[in-house]
C-alpha positions in Angstrom: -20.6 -29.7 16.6 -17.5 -27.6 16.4 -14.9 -28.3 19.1 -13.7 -24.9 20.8 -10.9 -26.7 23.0 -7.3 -26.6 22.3 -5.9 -29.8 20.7 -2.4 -31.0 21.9 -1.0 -29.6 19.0 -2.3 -26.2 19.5 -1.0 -26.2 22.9 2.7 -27.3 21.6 2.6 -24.7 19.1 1.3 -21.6 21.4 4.0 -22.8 24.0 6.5 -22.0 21.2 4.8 -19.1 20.0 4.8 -18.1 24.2 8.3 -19.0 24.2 9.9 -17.2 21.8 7.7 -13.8 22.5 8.7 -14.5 26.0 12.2 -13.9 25.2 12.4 -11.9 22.3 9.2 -9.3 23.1 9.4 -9.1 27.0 7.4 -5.7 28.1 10.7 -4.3 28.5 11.8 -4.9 25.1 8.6 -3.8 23.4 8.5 -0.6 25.1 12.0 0.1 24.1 11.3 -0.3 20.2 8.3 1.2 20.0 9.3 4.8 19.8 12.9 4.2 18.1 13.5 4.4 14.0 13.1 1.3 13.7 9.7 0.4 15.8 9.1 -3.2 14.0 11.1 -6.0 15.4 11.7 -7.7 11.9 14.7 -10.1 13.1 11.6 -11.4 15.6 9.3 -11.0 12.2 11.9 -13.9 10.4 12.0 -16.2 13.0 8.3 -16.4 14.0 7.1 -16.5 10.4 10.4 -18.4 9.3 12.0 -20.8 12.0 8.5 -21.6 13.7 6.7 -21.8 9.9 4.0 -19.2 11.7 3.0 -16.9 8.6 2.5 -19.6 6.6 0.2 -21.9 8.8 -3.0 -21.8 6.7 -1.2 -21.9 3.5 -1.4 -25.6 1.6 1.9 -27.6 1.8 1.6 -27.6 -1.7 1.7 -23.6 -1.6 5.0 -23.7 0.3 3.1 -23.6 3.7 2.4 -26.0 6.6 -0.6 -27.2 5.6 -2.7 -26.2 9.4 -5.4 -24.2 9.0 -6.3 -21.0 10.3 -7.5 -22.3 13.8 -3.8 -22.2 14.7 -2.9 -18.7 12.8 -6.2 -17.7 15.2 -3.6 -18.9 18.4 -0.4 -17.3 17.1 -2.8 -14.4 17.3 -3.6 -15.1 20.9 0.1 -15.0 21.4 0.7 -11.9 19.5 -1.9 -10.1 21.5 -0.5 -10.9 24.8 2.5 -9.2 23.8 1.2 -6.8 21.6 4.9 -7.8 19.5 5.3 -5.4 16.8 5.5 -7.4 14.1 3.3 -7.4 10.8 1.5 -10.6 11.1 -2.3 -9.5 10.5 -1.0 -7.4 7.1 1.2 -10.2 5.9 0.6 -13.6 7.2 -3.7 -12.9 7.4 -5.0 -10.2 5.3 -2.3 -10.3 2.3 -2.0 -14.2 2.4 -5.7 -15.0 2.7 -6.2 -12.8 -0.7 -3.7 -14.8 -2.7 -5.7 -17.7 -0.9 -8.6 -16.8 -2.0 -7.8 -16.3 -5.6 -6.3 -19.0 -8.5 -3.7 -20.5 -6.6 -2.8 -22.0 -10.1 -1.7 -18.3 -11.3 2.0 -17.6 -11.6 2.2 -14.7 -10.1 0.0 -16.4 -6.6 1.8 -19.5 -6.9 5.0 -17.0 -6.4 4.1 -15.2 -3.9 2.5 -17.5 -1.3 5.7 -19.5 -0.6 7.7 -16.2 -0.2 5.1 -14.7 2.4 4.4 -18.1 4.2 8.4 -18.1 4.6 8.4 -14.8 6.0 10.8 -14.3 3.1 8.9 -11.6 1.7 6.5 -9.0 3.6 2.9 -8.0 2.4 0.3 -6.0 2.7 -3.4 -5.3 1.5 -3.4 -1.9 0.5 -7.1 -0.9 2.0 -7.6 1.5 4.7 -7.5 -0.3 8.2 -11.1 0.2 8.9 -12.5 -1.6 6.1 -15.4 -3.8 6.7 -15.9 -7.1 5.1 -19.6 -5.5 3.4 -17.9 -2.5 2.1 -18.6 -1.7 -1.7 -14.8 -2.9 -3.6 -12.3 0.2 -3.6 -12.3 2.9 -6.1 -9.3 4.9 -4.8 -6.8 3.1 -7.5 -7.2 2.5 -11.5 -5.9 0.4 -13.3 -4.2 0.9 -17.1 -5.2 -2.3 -20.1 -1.2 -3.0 -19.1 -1.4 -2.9 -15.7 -0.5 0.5 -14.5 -1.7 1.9 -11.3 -2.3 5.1 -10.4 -4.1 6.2 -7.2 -3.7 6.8 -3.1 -4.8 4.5 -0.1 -4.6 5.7 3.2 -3.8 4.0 6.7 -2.9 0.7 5.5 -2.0 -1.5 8.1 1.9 -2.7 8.0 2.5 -0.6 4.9 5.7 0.9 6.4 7.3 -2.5 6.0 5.8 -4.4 3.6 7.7 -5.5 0.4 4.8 -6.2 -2.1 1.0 -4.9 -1.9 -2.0 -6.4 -3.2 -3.7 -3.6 -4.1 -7.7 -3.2 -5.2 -7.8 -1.5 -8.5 -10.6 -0.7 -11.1 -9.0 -1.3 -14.4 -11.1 -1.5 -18.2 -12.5 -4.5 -17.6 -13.9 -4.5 -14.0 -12.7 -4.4 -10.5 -9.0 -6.7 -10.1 -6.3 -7.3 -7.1 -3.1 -6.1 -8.4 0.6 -7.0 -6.8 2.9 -4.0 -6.4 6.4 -4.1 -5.7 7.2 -0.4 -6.0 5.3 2.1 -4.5 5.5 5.1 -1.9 4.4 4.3 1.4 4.4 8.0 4.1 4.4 6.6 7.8 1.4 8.4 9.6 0.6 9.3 13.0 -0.8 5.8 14.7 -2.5 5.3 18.1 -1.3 2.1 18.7 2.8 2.3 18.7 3.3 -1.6 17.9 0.9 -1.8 14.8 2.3 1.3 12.2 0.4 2.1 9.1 1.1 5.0 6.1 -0.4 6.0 3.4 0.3 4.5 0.0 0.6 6.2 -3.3 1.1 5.2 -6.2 1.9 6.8 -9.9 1.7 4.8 -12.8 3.4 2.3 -10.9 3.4 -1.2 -13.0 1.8 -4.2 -11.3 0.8 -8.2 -12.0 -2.5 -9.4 -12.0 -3.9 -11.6 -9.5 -7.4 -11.7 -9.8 -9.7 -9.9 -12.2 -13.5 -9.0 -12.5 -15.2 -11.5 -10.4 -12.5 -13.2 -8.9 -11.1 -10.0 -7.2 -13.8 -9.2 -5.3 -14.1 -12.4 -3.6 -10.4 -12.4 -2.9 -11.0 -9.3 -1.1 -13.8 -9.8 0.9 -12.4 -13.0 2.1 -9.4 -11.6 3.2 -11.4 -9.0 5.3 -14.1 -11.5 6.7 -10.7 -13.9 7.6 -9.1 -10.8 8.7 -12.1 -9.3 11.1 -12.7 -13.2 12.3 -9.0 -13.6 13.1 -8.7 -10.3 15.0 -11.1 -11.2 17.8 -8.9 -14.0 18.8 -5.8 -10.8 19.0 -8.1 -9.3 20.8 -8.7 -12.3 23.2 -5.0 -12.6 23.6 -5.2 -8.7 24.9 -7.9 -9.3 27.1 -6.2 -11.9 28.9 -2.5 -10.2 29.2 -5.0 -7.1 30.8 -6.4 -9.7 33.3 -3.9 -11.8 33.9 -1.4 -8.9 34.9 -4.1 -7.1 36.5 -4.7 -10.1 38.7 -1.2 -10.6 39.7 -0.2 -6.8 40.5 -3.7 -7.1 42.9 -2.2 -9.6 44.6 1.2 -7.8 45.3 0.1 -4.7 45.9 -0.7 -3.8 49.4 -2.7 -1.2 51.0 -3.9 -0.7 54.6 -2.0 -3.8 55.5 -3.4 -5.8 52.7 -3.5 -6.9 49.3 -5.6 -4.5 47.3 -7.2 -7.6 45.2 -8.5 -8.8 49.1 -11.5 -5.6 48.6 -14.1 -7.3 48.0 -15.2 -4.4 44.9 -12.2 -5.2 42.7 -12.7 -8.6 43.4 -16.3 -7.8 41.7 -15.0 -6.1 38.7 -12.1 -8.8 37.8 -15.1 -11.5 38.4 -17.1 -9.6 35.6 -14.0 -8.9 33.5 -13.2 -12.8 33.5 -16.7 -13.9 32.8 -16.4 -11.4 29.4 -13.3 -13.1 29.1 -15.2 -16.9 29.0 -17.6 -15.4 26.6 -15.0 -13.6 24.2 -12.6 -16.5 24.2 -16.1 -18.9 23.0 -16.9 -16.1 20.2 -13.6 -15.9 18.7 -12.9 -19.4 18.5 -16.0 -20.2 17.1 -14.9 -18.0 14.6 -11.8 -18.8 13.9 -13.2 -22.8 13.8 -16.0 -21.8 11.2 -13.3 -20.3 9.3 -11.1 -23.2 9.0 -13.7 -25.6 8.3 -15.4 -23.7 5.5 -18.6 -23.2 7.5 -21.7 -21.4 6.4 -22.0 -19.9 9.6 -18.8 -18.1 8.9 -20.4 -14.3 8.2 -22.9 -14.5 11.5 -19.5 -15.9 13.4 -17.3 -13.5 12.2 -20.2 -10.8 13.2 -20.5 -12.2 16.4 -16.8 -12.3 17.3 -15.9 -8.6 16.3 -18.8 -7.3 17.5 -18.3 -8.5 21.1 -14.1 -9.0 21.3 -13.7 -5.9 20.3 -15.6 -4.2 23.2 -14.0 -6.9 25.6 -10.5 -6.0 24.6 -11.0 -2.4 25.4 -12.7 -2.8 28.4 -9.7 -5.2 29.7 -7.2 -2.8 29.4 -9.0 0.1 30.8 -9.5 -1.7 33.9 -5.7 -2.9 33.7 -4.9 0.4 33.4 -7.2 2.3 36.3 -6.3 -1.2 39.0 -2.9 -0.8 38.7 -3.3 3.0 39.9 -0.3 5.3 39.4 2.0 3.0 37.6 -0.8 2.0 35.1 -0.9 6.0 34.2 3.1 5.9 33.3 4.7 5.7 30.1 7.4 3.2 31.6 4.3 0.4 32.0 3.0 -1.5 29.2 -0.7 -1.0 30.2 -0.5 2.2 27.5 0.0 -0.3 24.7 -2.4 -2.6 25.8 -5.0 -0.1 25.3 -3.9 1.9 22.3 -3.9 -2.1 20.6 -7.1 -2.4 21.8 -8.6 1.1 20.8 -7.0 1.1 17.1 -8.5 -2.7 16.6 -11.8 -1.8 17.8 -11.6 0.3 14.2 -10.0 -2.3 12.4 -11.6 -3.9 9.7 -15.5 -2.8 10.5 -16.6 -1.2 13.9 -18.8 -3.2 16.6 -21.6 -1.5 15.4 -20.6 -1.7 11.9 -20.8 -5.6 13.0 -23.8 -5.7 14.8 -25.5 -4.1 12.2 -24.5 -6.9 9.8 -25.6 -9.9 11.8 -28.9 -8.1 12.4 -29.1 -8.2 8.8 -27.5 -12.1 8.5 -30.1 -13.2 11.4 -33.0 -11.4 10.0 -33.5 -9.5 13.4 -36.1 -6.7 12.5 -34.3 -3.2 12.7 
């Protein structure tokens, strides 16, 4: 049986994680980054994946990491949802540092890189679009030279703007392979969600180090994207519950006819419902995020399960965040807006709910 409570550990590292987010990416602070030059908080970025060891929780001591697992990278997560912190955790410290992961550690060029990333030292990325699936067929948008040479475009890839090396999906002579870039062009685009920034990547005969060829590469990248998809549902918790959990206390505060708003006994009904989805989405995504760490074969229908329904949850939190707090919710000075566009842009991210429904009817054998 896999144990879905939080261990004492978990709970001394989120009330860090809390902490420092607390006082470093307040609401007020967020929203005033967000739509400067320099939107990323990267002095917050050093000491949550440097001072608290954060980016490199799943990574081996041996690696340069802290030797967790990804149970607690799933509650810095949690954390990192609640505050919707703009900082590129999911494109460094999950989806670029689970493909090195997942590839001969023994490698020079991986055994480099992970201590730099887990450090925070150094900032990665995986150069695939944002809504790529864990199923889908290995990219064809880059080639690969005998020598190493990449030439080719990516679009939307998450954290691009900032990353300092990307492991990039090239075919080359010999077969698919995951290539690390440390020059490149990255072009910011136009992003709904202001605290997660992606761009476009291109690159033109642009030299690069092998990190995994033909038939190591493609399993590097799919377990970065089922790691990635299965971690994002506990974001997505972390969402859910800021939506609530502000929701809740504005209700309370906010008075109307001589009373508090949250006394009628219909909102009381929808924030019932909208905590129950909240029982159910925190039980799906640390399932997954427990399967994951322990290796389990139940880790594709988990990771299914999670995205599929957080996803939904998420969105559906901050909607009703954003319509209970009434005229304040609809302004640009309240978070709510971010809250939402987070939510939106990750219900894309790395496969649709019905891209992930569709797979576990396939992993379950439901007939179609």
């Amino acid at each position: 049986m896999s144990d879905l409570l939080y261990s004492d550990v978990e709970n001394d590292l989120r009330a860090s994680v809390r902490d420092l987010l607390g006082d470093r990416a307040d609401a007020a602070a967020v929203l005033a980054r967000v739509e400067t030059a320099e939107p990323y908080d990267l002095k917050l970025w050093r000491t949550l994946a440097g001072d608290l060891g954060a980016a490199g929780l799943a990574v081996p001591e041996e690696l340069g990491g802290q030797g967790a697992s990804v149970r607690e990278t799933a509650l810095v997560l949690e954390e990192l949802g609640r505050s919707v912190a703009p900082v590129p955790f999911l494109g460094s410290a999950v989806l670029a540092t689970s493909a090195l992961l997942a590839a001969d550690t023994t490698e020079p060029v991986v055994a480099e890189l992970l201590p730099r990333l887990s450090s925070g030292e150094l900032i990665g990325a995986l150069a695939v679009p944002l809504t790529t699936a864990p199923d889908a067929a290995f990219p064809s948008a880059v080639t690969a030279t005998a020598d190493g040479v990449l030439s080719g475009r990516i679009g939307t890839v998450a954290d691009a703007p900032v990353a300092e090396v990307l492991l990039v999906p090239a075919t080359g002579p010999d077969g698919p392979g995951l290539y690390a870039v440390t020059e490149f062009s990255a072009t910011e685009v136009t992003s709904l969600d202001l605290t997660r920034r992606i761009a476009d990547v291109v690159l033109d005969d642009n030299p690069a180090r092998l990190v995994a060829g033909p038939g190591q590469a493609e399993a590097a990248l799919a377990a970065a994207l089922t790691t990635g998809a299965g971690l994002l549902a506990s974001e997505q918790l972390g969402v859910a519950e800021w939506c609530l959990e502000e929701t809740v206390r504005y209700v309370r505060e906010r008075y109307q006819f001589g009373r508090p708003v949250g006394s009628f006994q219909a909102l009381k009904h929808r924030l019932a419902d909208l905590y129950l989805e909240l029982v159910s989405a925190r039980a799906a995504a640390r399932y997954a995020a427990d399967a994951l760490a322990t290796g389990s074969a139940d880790v594709p229908v988990a990771v299914a399960v999670a995205q599929a329904y957080c996803s939904g949850i998420a969105v559906h939190a901050a909607e009703e965040a954003i319509q209970l707090h009434g005229g304040i919710g609809m302004t640009w000075e309240h978070p709510a807006h971010l809250y939402l566009k987070r939510a939106k842009s990750s219900e894309l991210a790395l496969g649709t709910p019905g891209r992930h429904r569709r797979n576990l009817a396939t992993l379950i054998d439901l007939p179609g």
